[in-house]
matplotlib code that plots the C-alpha trace (Angstrom):
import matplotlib.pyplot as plt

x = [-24.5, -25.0, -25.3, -22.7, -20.4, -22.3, -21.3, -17.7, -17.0, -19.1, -16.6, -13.7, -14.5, -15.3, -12.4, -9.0, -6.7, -3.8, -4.1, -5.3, -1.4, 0.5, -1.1, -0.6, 3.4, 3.9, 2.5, 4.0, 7.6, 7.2, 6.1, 9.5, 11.3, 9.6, 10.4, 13.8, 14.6, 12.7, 14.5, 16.8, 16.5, 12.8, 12.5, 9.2, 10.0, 8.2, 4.8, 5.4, 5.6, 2.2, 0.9, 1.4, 0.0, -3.1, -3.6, -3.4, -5.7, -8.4, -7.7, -8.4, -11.8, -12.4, -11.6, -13.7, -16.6, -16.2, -15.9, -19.0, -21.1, -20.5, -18.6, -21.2, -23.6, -21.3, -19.6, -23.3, -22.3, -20.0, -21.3, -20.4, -17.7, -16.4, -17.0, -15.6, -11.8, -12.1, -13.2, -10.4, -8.1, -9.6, -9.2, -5.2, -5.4, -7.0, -5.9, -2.9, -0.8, 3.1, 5.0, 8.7, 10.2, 8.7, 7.2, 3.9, 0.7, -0.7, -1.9, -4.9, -4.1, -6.7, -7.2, -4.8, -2.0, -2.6, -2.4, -4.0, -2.8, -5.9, -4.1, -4.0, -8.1, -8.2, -6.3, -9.3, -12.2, -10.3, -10.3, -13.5, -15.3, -13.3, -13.7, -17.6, -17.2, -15.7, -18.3, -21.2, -20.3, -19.7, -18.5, -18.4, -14.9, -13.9, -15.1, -13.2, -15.5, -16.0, -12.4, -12.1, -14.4, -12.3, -9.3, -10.7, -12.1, -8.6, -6.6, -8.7, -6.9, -3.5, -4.0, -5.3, -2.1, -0.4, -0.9, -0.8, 2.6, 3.3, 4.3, 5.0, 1.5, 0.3, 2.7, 1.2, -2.6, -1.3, 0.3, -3.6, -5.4, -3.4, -3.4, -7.5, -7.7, -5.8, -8.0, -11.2, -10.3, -9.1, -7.6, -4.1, -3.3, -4.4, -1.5, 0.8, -0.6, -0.6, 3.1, 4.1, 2.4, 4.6, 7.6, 6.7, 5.8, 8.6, 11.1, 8.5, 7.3, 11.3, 11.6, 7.8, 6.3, 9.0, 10.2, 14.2, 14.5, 12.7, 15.1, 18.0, 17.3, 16.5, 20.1, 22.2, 20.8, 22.9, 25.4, 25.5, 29.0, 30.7, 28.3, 25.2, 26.7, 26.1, 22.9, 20.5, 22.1, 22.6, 20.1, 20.6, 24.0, 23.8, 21.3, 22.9, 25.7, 24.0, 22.6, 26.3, 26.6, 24.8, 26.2, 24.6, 22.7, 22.7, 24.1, 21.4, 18.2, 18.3, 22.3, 23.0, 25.3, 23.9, 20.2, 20.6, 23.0, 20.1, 22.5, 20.1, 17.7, 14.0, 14.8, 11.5, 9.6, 10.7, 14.4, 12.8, 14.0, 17.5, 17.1, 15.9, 18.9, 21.6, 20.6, 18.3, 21.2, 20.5, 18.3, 15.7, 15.4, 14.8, 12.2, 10.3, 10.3, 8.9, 6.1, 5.0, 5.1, 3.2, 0.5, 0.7, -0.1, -2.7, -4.6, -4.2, -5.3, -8.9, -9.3, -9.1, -11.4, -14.2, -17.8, -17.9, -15.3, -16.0, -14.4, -11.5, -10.6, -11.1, -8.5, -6.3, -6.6, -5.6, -2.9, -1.2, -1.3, 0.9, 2.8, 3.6, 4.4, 7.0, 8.5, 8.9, 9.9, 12.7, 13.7, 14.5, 16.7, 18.8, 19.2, 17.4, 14.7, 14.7, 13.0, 10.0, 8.3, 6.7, 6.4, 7.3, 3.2, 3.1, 7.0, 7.1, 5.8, 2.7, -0.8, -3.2, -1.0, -1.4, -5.1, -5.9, -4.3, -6.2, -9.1, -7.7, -7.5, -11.3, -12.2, -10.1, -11.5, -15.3, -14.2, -13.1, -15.7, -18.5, -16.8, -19.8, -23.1, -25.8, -26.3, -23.4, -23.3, -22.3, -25.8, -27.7, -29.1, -28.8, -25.8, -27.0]
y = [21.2, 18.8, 16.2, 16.5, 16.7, 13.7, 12.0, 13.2, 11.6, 8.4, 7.8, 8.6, 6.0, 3.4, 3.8, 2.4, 4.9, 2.6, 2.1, 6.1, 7.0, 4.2, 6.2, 9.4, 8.9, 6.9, 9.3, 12.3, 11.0, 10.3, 13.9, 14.7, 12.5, 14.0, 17.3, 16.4, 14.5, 17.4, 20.3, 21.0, 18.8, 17.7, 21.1, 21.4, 23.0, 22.3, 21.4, 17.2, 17.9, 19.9, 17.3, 15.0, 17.3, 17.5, 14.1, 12.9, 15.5, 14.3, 10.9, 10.9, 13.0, 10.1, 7.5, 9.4, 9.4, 5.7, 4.3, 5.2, 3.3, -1.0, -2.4, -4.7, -2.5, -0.5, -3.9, -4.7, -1.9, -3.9, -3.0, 0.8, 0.2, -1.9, 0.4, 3.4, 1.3, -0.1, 2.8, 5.9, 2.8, 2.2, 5.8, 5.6, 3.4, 6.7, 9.8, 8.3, 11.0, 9.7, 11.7, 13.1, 10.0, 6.9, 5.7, 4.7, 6.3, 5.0, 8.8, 11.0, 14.7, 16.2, 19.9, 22.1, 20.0, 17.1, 13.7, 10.9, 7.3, 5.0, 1.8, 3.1, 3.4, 0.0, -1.3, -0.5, -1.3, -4.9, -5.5, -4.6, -6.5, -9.5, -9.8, -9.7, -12.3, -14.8, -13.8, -14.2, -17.8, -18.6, -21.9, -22.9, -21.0, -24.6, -26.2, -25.7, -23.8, -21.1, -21.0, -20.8, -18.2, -16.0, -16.6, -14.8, -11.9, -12.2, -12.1, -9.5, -6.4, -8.1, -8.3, -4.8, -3.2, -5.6, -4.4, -0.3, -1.2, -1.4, -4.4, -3.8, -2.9, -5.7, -8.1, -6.2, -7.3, -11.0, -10.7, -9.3, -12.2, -14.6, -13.1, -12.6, -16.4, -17.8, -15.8, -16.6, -20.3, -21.7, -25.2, -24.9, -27.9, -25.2, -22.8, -25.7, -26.5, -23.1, -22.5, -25.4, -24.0, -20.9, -22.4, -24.1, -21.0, -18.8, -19.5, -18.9, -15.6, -14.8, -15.5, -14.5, -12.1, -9.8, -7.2, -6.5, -3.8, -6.3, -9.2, -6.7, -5.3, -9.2, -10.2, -7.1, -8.1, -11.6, -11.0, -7.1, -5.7, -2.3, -1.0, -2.6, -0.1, 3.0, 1.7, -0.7, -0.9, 3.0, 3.7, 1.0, 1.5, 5.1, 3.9, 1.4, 4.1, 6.8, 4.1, 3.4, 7.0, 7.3, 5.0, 4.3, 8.0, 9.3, 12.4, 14.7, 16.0, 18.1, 17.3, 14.0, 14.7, 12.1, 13.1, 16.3, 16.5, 14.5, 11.5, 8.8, 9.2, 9.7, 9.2, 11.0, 8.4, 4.6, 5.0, 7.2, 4.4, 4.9, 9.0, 7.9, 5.5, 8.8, 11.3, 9.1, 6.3, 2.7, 3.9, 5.4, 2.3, 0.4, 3.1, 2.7, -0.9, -1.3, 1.6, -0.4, -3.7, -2.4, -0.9, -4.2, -6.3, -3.7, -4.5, -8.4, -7.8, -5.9, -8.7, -11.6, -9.4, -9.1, -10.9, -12.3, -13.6, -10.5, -8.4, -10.7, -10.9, -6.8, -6.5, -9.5, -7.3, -3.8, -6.2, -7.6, -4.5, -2.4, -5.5, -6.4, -2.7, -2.2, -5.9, -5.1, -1.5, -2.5, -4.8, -3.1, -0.8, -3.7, -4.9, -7.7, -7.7, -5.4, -2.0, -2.2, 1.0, -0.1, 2.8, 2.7, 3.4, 6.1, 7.6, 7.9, 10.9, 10.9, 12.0, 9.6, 6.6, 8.4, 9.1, 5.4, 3.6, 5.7, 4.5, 1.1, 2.1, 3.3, -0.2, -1.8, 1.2, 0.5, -3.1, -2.2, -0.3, -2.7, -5.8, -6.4, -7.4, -5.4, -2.1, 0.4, 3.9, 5.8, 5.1, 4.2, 1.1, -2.4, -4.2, -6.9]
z = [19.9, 22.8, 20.9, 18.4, 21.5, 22.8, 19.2, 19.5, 22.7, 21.6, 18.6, 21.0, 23.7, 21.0, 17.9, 18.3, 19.8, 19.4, 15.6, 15.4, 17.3, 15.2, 12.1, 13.3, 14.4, 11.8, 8.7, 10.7, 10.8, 7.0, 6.1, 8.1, 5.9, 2.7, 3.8, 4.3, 0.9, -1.2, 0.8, -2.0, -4.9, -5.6, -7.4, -6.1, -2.5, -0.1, -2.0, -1.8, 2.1, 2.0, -0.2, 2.1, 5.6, 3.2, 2.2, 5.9, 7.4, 4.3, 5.1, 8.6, 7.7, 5.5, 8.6, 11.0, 8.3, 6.6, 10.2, 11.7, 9.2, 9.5, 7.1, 6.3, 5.1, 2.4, 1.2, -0.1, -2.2, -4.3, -8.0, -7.6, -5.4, -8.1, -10.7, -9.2, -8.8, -12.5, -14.2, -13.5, -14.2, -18.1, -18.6, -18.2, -21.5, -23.3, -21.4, -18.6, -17.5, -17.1, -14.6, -15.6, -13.7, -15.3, -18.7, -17.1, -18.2, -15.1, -13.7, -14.7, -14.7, -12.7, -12.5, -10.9, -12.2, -9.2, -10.6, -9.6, -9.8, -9.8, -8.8, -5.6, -5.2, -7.1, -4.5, -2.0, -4.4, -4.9, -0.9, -0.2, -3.2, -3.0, 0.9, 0.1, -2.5, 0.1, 2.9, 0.2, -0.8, 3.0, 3.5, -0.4, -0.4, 0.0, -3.0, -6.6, -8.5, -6.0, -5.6, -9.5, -9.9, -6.8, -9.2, -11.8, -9.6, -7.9, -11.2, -13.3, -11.2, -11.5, -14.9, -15.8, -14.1, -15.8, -19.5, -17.8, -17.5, -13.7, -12.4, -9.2, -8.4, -10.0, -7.5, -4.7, -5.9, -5.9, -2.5, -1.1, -3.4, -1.7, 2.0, 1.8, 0.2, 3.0, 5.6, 4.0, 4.4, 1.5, 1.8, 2.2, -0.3, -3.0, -1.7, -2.0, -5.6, -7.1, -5.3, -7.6, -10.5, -10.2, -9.7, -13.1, -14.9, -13.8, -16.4, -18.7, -17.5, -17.4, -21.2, -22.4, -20.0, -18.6, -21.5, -22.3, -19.1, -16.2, -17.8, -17.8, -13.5, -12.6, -14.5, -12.8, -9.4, -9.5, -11.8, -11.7, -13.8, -13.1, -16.4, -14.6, -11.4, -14.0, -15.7, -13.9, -10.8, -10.7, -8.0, -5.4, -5.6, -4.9, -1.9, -0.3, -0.2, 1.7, 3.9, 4.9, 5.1, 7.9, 10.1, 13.8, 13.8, 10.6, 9.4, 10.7, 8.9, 5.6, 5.5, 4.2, 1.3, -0.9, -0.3, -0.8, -3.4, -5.6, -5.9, -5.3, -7.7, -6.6, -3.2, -2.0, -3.6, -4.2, -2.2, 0.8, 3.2, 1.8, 2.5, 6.1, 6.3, 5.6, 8.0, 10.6, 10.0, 11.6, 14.6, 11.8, 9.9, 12.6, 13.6, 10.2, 10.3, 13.7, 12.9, 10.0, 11.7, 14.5, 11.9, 10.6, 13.8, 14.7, 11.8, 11.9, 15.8, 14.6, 12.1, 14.5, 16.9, 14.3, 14.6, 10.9, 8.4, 6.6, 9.0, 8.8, 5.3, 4.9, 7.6, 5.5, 2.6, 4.4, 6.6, 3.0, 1.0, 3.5, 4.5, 0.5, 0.0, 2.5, 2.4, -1.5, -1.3, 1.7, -0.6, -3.5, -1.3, 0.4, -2.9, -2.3, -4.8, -8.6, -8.5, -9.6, -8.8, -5.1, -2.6, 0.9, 2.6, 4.4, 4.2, 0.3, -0.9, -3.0, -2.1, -3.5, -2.3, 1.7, 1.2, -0.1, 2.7, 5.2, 3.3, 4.2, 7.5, 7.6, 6.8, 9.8, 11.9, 11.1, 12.0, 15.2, 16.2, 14.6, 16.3, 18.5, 17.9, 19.3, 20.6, 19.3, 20.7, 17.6, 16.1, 19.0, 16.2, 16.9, 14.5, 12.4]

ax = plt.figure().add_subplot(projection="3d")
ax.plot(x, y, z, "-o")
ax.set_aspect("equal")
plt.show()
């Protein structure tokens, strides 16, 4: 008993309390706002708020767990960890489960009628086995062929969840390739080169790639018509609404009329920032904004402390996942950007998204903790 105890106040004095409250305010306001935007129109009660209660007490088991081993020693893990992201993702091509609210068999129906979107774990598996591939070839991440062959590992994932139908994800895999590129130390005339490239190819992709209903949300944002308003533009319309509905303060918890009439369509999931923008008004944007950038800065911070490059680009891949998420989700409800299916992390409700990026945040936390070399007091074992 002793020395559990003795182990309890070892991992205390050495994880990052900081990052632990920004996770911990940050994922308890959102289960507010869930609770909130499902009060009376989810259909499902209160089960998407327990969901979420549940999937933040597993993930910070999983934190406390994944953090006390160094991220070194289970990136050399890379095959399995690999095959356990690819795998659940294949299956969705045979046996993918699409929810009542999009065409995408991108879930697995697991028992007890909990479904399970593998993307999300993907998005893990592809952070920690490309951030090993750019520590193993070291200083070679400068030459060509490496940087051709971290293409390939970097595009296979964006492909996958290309051809599973959910482009949004796929963006958010580009925006970590690029983010853990750039931190592993790719020459930035590459980024320049590759920038051009898309500018190139984007007309194409417009005309060749994107199918009738992506050209249809990308045409409605710049040239939207009163139909578009009904149609396409239906839901950001009816978001941008209750976001003026709320004003300076919003209109008060579990009364905003368009949030709980059910007049912005799925706004527990996708448009949670525009429930939070009713009845938290102004004042609770903000608030969610400056959470996330704090998580954000947190991470960036424990990446720039590490002792190896590895530690770095795992944090660059945590860092650009949440920060491509919320910069895409906001975005969609400004009406900035097309909705393309991109949760807000940590607000929108969904278990398996919550629980994967507090797997993201067991990486940054073993990071943190492993930052030194030499003698840790978790494991009384010298760090290599």
């Amino acid at each position: 008993m002793r020395i559990l105890l003795h182990r309890i106040a070892d991992y205390i004095r050495e994880c990052d309390k900081l990052l632990y409250i920004l996770c911990f305010v940050t994922t308890g306001f959102g289960c507010v706002a869930v609770l909130s935007t499902t009060y009376r129109n989810s259909g499902n009660s209160a089960r998407d708020f327990y969901m979420q209660l549940f999937s933040m007490l597993l993930g910070t088991v999983a934190v406390i767990i994944i953090s006390n081993f160094n991220y070194k020693s289970f990136c050399r893990f890379w095959p399995l960890v690999a095959t356990v992201g690819i795998v659940p993702v294949i299956l969705t091509f045979f046996i993918g489960y699409a929810p009542g609210n999009t065409d995408d068999k991108a879930w697995l129906l697991l028992p007890g009628g909990i479904s399970f979107q593998p993307a999300e774990l993907l998005k893990i598996c592809f952070i920690i086995t490309f951030a090993y591939h750019c520590y193993h070839i070291g200083d070679k991440v400068k030459k060509f062929p490496h940087i051709m062959l971290l293409c390939i590992h970097g595009g296979l994932p964006v492909i996958l969840i290309h051809f599973q139908g959910d482009d949004g994800t796929a963006l958010v895999f580009a925006v970590m390739f690029i983010g853990m590129m750039f931190a592993a130390g790719v020459p930035v005339r590459y980024f320049i080169i590759a920038l051009s490239a898309v500018a190139v190819a984007a007309p194409f992709v417009y005309l060749f790639v994107m199918n009738d209903d992506q050209q249809a949300r990308v045409n409605a944002l710049f040239f939207g018509t009163e139909t578009d308003y009904l149609n396409t533009l239906y839901q950001q319309w009816r978001g941008r609404v209750g976001m003026a509905n709320g004003g300076l303060f919003g209109t008060g918890l579990f009364n905003g009329p368009l949030v709980q009439s059910n007049s912005i369509p799925e706004v527990w999931n996708d448009f949670i920032f525009t429930g939070i923008g009713e009845e938290m008004g102004l004042v609770g944007c903000i608030t969610v904004i400056a959470l996330l950038a704090a998580i954000c800065i947190r991470i960036l911070r424990i990446g720039f402390m590490a002792n190896s490059k590895l530690g770095l680009v795992l944090c660059a891949g945590v860092f650009t996942m949440i920060f491509a998420q919320t910069v895409i989700n906001i975005g969609m409800c400004l009406w900035l950007l097309p909705v393309i299916g991109v949760t807000l992390p940590l607000f929108s409700a969904g278990g398996t998204s919550l629980l994967c990026t507090y797997l993201g945040f067991a990486i940054v936390m073993s990071v943190y903790i492993h930052r030194d070399s030499g003698i840790t007091y978790l494991r009384d074992e010298t760090v290599l």
